[in-house]
PQR file of N, CA, C, O and H, with PARSE charges and radii, in Angstrom:
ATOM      1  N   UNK A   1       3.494 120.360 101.251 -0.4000 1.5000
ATOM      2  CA  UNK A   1       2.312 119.851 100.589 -0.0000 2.0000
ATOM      3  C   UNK A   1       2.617 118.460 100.052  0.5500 1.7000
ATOM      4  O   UNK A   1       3.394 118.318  99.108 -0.5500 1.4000
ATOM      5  N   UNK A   2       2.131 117.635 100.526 -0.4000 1.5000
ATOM      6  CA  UNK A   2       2.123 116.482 100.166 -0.0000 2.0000
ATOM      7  C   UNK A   2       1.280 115.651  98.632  0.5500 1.7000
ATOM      8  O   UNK A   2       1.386 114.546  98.098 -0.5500 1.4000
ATOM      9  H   UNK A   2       1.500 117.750 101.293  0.4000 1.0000
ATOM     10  N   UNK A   3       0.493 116.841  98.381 -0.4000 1.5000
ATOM     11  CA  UNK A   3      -0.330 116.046  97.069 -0.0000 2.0000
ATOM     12  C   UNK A   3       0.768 116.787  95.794  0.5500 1.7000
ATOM     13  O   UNK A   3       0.436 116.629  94.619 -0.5500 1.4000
ATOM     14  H   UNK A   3       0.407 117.738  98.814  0.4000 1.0000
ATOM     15  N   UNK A   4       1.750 117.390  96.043 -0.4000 1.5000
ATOM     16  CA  UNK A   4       2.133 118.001  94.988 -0.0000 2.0000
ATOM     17  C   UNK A   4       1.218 118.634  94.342  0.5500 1.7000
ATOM     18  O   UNK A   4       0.646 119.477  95.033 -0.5500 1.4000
ATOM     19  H   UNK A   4       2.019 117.518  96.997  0.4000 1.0000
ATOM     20  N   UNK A   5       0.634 118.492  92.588 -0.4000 1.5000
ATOM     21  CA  UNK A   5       0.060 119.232  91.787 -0.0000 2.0000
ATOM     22  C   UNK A   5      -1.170 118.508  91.168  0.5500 1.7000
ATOM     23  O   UNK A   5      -1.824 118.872  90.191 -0.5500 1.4000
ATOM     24  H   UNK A   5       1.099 117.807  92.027  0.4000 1.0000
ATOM     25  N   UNK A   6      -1.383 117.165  92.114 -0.4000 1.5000
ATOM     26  CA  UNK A   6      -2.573 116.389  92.034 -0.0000 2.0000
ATOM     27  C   UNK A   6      -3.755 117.388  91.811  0.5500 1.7000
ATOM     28  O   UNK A   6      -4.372 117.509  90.753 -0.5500 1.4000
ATOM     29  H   UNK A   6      -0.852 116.870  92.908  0.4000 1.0000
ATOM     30  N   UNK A   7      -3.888 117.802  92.497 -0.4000 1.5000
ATOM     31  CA  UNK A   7      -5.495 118.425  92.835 -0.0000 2.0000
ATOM     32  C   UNK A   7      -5.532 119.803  91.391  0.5500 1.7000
ATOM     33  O   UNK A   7      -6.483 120.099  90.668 -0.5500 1.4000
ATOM     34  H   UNK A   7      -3.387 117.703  93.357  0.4000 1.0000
ATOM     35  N   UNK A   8      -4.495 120.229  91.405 -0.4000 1.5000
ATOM     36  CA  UNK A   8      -4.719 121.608  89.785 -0.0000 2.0000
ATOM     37  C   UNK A   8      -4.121 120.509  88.393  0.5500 1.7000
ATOM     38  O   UNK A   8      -3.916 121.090  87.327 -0.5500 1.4000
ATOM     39  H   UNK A   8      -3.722 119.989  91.993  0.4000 1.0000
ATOM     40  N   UNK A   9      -3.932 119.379  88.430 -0.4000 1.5000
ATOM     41  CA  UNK A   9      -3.845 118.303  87.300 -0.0000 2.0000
ATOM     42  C   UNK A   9      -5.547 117.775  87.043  0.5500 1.7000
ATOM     43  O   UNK A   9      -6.003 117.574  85.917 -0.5500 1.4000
ATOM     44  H   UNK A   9      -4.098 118.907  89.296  0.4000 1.0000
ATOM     45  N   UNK A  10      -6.297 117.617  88.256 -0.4000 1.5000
ATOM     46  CA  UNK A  10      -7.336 117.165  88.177 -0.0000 2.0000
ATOM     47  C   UNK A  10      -8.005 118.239  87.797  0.5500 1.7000
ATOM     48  O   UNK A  10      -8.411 118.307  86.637 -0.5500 1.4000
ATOM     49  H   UNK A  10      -5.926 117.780  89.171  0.4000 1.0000
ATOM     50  N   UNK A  11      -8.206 119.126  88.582 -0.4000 1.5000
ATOM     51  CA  UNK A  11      -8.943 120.470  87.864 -0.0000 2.0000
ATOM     52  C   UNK A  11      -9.277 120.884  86.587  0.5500 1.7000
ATOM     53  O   UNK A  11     -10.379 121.184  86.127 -0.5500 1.4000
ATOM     54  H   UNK A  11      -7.877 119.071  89.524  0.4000 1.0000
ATOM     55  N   UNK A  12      -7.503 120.849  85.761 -0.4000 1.5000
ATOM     56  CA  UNK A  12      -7.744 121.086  84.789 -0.0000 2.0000
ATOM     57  C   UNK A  12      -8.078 120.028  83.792  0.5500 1.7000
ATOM     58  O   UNK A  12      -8.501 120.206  82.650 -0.5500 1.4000
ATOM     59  H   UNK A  12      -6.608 120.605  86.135  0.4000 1.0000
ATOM     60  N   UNK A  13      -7.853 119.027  84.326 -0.4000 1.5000
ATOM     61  CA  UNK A  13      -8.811 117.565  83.343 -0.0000 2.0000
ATOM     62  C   UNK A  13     -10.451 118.028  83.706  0.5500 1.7000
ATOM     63  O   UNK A  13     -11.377 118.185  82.911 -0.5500 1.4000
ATOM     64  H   UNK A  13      -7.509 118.882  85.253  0.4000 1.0000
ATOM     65  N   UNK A  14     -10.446 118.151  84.881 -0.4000 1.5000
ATOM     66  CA  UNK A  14     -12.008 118.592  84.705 -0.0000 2.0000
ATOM     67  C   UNK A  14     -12.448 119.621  84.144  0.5500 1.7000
ATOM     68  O   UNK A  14     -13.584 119.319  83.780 -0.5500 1.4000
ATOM     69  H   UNK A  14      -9.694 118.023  85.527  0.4000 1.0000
ATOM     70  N   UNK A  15     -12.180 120.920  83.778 -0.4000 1.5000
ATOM     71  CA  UNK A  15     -12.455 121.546  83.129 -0.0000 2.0000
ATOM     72  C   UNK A  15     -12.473 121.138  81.567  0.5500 1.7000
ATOM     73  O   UNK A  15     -13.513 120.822  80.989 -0.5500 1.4000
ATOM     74  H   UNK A  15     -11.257 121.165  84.074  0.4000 1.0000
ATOM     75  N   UNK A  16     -11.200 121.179  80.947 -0.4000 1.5000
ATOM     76  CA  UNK A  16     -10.870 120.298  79.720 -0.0000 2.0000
ATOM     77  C   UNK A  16     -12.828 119.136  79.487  0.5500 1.7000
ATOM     78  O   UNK A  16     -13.723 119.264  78.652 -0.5500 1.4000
ATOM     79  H   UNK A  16     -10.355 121.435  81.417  0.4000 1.0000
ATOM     80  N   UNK A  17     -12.706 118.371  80.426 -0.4000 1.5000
ATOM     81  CA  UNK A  17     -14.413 117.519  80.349 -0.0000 2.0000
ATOM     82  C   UNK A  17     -15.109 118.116  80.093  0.5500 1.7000
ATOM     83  O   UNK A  17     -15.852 117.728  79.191 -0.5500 1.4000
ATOM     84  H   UNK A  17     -11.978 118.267  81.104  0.4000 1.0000
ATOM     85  N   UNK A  18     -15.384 119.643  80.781 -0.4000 1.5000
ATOM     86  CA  UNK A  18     -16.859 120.324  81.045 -0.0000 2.0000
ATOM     87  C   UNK A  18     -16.842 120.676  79.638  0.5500 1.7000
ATOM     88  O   UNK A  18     -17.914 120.598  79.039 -0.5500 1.4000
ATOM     89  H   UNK A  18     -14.780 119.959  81.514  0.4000 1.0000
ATOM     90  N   UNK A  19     -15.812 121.048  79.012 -0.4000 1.5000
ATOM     91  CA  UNK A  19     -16.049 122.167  77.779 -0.0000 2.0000
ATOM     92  C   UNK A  19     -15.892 121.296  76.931  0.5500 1.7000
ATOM     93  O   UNK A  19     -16.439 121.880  75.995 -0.5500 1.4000
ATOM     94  H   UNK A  19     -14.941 121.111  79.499  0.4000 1.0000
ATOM     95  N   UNK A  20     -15.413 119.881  76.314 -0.4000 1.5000
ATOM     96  CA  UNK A  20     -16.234 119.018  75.628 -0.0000 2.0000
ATOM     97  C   UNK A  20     -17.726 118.325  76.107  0.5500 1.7000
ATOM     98  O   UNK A  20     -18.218 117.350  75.541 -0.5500 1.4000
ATOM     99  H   UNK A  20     -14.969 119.406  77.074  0.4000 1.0000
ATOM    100  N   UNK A  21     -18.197 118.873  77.002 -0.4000 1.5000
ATOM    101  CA  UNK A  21     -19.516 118.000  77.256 -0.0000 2.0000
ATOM    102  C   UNK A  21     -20.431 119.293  76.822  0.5500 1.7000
ATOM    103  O   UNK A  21     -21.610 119.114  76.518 -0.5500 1.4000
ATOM    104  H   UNK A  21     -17.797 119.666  77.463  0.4000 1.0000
ATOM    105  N   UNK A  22     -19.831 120.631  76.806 -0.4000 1.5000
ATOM    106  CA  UNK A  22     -20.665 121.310  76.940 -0.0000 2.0000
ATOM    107  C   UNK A  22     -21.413 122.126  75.060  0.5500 1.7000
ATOM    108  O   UNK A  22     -22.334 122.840  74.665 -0.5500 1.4000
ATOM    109  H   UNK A  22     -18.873 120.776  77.054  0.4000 1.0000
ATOM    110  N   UNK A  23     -20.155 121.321  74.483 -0.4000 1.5000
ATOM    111  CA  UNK A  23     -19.908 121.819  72.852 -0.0000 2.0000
ATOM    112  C   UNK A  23     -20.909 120.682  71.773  0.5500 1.7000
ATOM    113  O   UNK A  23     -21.242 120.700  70.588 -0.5500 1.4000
ATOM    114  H   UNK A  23     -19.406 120.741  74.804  0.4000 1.0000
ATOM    115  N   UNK A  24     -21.183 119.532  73.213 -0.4000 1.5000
ATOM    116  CA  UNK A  24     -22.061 118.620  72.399 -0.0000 2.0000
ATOM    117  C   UNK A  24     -23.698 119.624  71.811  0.5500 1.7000
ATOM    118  O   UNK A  24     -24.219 119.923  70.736 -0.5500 1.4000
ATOM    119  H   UNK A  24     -20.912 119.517  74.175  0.4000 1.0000
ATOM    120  N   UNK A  25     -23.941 119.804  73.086 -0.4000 1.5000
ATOM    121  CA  UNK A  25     -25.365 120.751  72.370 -0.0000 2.0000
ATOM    122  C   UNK A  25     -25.566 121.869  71.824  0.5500 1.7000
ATOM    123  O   UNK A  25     -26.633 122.479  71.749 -0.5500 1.4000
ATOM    124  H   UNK A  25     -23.518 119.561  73.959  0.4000 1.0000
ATOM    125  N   UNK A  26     -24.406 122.205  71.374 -0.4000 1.5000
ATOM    126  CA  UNK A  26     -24.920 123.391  70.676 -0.0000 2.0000
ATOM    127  C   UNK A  26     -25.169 123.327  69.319  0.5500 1.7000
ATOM    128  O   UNK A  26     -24.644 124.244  68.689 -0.5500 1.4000
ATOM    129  H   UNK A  26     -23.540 121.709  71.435  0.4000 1.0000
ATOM    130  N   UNK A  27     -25.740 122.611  68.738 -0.4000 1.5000
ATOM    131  CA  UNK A  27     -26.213 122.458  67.883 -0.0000 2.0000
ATOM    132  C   UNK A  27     -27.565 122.927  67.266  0.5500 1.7000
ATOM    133  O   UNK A  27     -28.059 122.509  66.218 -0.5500 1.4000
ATOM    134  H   UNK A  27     -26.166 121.866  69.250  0.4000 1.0000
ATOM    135  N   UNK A  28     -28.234 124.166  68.366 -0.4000 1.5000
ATOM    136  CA  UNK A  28     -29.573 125.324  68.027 -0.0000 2.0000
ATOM    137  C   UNK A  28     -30.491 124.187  67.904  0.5500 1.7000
ATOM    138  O   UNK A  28     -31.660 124.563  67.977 -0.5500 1.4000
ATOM    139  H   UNK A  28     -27.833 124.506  69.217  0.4000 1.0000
ATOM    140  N   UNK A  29     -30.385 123.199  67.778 -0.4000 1.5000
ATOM    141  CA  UNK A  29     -31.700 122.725  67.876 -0.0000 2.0000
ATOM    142  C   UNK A  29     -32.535 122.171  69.038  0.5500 1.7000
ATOM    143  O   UNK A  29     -31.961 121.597  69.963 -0.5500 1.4000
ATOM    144  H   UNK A  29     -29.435 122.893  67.720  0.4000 1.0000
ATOM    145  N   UNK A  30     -34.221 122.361  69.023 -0.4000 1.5000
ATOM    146  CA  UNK A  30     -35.012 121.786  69.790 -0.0000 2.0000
ATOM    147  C   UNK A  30     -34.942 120.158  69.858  0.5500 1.7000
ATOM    148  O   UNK A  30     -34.602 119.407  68.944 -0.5500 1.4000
ATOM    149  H   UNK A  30     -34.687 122.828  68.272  0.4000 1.0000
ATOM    150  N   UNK A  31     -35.348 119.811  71.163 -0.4000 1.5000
ATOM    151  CA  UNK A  31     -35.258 118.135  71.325 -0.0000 2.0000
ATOM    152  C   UNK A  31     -35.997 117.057  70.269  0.5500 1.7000
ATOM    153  O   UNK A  31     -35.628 115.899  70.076 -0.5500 1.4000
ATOM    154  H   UNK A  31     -35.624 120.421  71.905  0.4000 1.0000
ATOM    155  N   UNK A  32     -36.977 117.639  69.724 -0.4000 1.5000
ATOM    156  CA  UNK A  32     -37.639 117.537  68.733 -0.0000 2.0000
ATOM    157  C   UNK A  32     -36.954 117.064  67.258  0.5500 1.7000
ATOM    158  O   UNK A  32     -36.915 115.996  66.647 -0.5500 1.4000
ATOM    159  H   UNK A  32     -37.277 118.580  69.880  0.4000 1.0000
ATOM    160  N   UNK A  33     -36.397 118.535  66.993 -0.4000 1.5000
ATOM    161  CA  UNK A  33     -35.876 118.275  65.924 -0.0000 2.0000
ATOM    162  C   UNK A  33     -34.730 117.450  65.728  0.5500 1.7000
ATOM    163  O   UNK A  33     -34.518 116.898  64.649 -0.5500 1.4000
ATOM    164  H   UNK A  33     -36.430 119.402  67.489  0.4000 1.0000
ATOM    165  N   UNK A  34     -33.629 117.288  67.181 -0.4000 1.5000
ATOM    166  CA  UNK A  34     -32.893 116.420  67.442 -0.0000 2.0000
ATOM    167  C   UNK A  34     -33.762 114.881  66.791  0.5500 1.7000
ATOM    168  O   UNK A  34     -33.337 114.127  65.915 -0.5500 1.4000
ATOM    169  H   UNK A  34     -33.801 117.737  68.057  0.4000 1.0000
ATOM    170  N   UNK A  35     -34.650 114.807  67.316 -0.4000 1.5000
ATOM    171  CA  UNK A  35     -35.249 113.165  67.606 -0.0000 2.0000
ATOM    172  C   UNK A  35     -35.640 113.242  66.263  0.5500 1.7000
ATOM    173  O   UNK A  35     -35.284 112.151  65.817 -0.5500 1.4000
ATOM    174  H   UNK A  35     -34.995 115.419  68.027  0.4000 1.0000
ATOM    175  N   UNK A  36     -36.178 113.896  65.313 -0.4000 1.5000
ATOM    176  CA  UNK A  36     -36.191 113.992  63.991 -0.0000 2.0000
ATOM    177  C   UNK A  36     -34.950 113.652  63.150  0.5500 1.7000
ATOM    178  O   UNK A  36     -34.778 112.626  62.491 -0.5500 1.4000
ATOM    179  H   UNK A  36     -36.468 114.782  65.676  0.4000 1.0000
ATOM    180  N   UNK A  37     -33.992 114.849  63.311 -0.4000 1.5000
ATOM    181  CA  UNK A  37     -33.030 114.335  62.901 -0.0000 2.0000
ATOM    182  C   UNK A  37     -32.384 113.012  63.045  0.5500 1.7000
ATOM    183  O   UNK A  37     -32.096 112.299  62.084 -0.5500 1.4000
ATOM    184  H   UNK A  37     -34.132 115.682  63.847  0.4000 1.0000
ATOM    185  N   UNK A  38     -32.221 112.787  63.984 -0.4000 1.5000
ATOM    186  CA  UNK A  38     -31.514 111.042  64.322 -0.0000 2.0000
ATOM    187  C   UNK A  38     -32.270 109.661  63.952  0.5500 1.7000
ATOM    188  O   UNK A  38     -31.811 108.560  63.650 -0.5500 1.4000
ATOM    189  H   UNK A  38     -32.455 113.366  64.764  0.4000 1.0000
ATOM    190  N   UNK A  39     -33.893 110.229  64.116 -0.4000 1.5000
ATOM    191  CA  UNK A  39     -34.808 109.516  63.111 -0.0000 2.0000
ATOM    192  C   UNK A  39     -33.910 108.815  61.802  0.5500 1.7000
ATOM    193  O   UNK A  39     -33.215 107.830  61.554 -0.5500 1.4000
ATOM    194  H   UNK A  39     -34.266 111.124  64.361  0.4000 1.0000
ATOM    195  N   UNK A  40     -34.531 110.255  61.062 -0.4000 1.5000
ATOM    196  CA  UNK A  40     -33.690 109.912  59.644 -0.0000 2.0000
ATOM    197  C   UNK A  40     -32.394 109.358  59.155  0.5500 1.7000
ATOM    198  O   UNK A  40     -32.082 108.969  58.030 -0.5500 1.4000
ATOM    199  H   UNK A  40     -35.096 111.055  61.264  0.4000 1.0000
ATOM    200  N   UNK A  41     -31.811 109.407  60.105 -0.4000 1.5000
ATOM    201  CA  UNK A  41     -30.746 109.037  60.147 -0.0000 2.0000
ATOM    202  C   UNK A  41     -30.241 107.556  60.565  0.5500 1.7000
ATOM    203  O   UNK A  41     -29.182 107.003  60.270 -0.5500 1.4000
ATOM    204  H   UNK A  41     -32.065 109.723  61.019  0.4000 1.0000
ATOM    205  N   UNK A  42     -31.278 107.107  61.311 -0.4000 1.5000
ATOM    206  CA  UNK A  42     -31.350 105.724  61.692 -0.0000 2.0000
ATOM    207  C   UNK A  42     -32.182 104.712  60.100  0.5500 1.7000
ATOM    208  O   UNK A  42     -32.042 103.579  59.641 -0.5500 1.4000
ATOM    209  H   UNK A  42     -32.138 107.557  61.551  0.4000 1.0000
ATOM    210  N   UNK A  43     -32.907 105.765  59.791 -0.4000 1.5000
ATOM    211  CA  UNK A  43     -33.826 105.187  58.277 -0.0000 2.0000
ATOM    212  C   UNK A  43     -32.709 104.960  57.479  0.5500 1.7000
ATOM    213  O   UNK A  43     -32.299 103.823  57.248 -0.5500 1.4000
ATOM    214  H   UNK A  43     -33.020 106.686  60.164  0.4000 1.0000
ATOM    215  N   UNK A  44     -32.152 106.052  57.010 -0.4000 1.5000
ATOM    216  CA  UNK A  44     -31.124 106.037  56.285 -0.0000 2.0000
ATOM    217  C   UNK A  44     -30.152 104.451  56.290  0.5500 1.7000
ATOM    218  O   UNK A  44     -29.895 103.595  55.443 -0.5500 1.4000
ATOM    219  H   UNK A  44     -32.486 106.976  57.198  0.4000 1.0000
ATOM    220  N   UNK A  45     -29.798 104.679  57.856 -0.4000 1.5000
ATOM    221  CA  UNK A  45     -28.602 103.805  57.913 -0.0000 2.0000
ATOM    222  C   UNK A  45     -29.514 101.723  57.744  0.5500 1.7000
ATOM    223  O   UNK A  45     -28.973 100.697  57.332 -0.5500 1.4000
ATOM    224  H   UNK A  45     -30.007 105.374  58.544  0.4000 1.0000
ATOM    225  N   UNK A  46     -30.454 101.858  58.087 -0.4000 1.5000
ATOM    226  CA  UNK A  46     -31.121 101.247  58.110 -0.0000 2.0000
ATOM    227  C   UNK A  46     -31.702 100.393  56.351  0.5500 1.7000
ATOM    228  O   UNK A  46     -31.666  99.238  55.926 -0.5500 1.4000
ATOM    229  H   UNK A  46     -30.894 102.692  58.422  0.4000 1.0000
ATOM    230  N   UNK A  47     -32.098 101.483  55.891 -0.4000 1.5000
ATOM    231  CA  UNK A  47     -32.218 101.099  53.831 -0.0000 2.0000
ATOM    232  C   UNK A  47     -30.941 100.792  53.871  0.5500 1.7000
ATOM    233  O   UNK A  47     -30.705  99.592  53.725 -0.5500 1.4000
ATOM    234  H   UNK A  47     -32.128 102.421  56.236  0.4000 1.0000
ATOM    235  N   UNK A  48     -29.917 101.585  54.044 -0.4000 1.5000
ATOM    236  CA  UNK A  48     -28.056 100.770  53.556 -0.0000 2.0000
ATOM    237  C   UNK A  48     -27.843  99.481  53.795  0.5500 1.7000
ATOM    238  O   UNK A  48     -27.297  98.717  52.999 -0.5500 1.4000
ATOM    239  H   UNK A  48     -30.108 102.559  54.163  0.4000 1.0000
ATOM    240  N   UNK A  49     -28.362  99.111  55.159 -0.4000 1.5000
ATOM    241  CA  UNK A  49     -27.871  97.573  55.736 -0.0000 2.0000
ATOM    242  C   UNK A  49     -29.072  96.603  54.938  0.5500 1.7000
ATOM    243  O   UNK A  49     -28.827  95.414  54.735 -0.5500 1.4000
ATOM    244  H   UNK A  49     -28.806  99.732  55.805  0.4000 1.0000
ATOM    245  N   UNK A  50     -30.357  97.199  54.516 -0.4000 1.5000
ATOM    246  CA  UNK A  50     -31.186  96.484  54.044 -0.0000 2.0000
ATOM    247  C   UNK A  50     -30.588  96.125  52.709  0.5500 1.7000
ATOM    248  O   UNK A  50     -30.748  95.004  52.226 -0.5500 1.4000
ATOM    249  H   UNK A  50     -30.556  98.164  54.682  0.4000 1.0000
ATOM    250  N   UNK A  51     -29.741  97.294  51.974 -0.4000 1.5000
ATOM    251  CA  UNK A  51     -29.777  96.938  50.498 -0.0000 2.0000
ATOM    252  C   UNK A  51     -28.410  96.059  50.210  0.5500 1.7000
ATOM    253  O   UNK A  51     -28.296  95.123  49.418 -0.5500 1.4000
ATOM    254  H   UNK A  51     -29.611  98.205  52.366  0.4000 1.0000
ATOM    255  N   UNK A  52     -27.290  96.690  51.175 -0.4000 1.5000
ATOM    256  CA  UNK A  52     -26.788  95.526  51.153 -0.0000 2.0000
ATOM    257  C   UNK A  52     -26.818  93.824  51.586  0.5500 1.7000
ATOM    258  O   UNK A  52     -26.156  92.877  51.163 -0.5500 1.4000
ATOM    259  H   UNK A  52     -27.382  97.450  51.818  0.4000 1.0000
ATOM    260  N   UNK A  53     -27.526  93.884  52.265 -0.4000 1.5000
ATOM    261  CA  UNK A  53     -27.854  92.566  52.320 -0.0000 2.0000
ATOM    262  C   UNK A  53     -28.721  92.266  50.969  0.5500 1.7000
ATOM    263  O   UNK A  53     -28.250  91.357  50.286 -0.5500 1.4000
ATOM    264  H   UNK A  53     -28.064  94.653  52.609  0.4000 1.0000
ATOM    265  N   UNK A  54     -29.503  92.669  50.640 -0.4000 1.5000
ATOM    266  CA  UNK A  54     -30.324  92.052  49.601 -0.0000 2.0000
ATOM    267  C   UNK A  54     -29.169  91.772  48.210  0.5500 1.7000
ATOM    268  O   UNK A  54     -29.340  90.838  47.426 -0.5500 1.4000
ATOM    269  H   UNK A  54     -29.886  93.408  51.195  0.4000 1.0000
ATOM    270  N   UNK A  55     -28.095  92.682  48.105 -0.4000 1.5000
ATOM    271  CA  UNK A  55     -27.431  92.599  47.191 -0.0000 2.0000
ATOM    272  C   UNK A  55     -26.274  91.363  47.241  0.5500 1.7000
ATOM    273  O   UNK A  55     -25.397  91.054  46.434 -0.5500 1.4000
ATOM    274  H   UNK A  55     -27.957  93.441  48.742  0.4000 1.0000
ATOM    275  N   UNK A  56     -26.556  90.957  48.180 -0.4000 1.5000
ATOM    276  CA  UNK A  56     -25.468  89.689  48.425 -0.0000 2.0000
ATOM    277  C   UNK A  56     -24.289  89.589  49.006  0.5500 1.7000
ATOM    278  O   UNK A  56     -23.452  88.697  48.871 -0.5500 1.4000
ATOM    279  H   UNK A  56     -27.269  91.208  48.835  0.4000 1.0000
ATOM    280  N   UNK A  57     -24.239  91.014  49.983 -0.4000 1.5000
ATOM    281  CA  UNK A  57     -23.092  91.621  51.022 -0.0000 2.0000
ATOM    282  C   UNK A  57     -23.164  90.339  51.925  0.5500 1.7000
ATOM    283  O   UNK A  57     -22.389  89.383  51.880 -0.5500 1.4000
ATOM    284  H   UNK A  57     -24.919  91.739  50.093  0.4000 1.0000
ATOM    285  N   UNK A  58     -24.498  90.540  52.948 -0.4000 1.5000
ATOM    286  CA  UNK A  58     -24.415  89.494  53.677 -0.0000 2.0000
ATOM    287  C   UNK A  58     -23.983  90.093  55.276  0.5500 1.7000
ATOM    288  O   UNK A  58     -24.713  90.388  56.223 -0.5500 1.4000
ATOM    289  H   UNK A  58     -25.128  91.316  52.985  0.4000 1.0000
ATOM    290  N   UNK A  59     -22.068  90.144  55.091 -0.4000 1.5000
ATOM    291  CA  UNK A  59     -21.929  90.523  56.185 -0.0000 2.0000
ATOM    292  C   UNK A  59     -21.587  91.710  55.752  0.5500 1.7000
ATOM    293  O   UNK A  59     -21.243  91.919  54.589 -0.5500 1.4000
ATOM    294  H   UNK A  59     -21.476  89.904  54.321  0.4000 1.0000
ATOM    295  N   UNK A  60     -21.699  93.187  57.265 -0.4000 1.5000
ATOM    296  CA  UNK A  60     -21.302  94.275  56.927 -0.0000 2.0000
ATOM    297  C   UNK A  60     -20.307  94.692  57.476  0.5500 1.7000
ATOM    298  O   UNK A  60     -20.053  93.991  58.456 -0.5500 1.4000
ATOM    299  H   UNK A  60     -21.978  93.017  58.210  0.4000 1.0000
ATOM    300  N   UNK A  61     -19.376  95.754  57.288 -0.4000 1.5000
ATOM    301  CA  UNK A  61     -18.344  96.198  58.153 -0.0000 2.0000
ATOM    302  C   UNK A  61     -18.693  97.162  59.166  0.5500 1.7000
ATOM    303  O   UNK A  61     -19.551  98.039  59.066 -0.5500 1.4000
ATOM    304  H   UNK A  61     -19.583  96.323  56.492  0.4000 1.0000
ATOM    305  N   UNK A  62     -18.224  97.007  59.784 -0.4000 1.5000
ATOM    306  CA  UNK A  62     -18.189  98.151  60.993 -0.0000 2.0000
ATOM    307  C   UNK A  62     -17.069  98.980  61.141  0.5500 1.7000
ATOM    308  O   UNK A  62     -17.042  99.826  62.035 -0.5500 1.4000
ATOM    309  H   UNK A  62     -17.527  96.295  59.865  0.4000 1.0000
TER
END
């Protein structure tokens, strides 16, 4: 065999992928409430960058 253990190295990186891609949604919620949630969450982050700037931050960190 010439690939050696290429092909069950890849496998199991691909698996390893599936089951972090697959742990993203379980979070019970409808798409809805997703887009709700992240809403608020954009408001949120959104008043922060507003108030610091007004307060004389200016620049923000990332």
């Amino acid at each position: 065999m010439t690939r050696g253990n290429q092909r069950e190295l890849a496998r199991a990186k691909n698996q390893k992928k599936q089951g972090v891609q697959n742990k993203k949604k379980e979070d019970g919620l409808s798409k809805e409430q997703r887009m709700a949630r992240d809403a608020e969450i954009m408001r949120q982050k959104q008043l922060k960058k507003e108030k610091a700037k007004t307060e004389g931050g200016g620049s923000t960190s990332k």
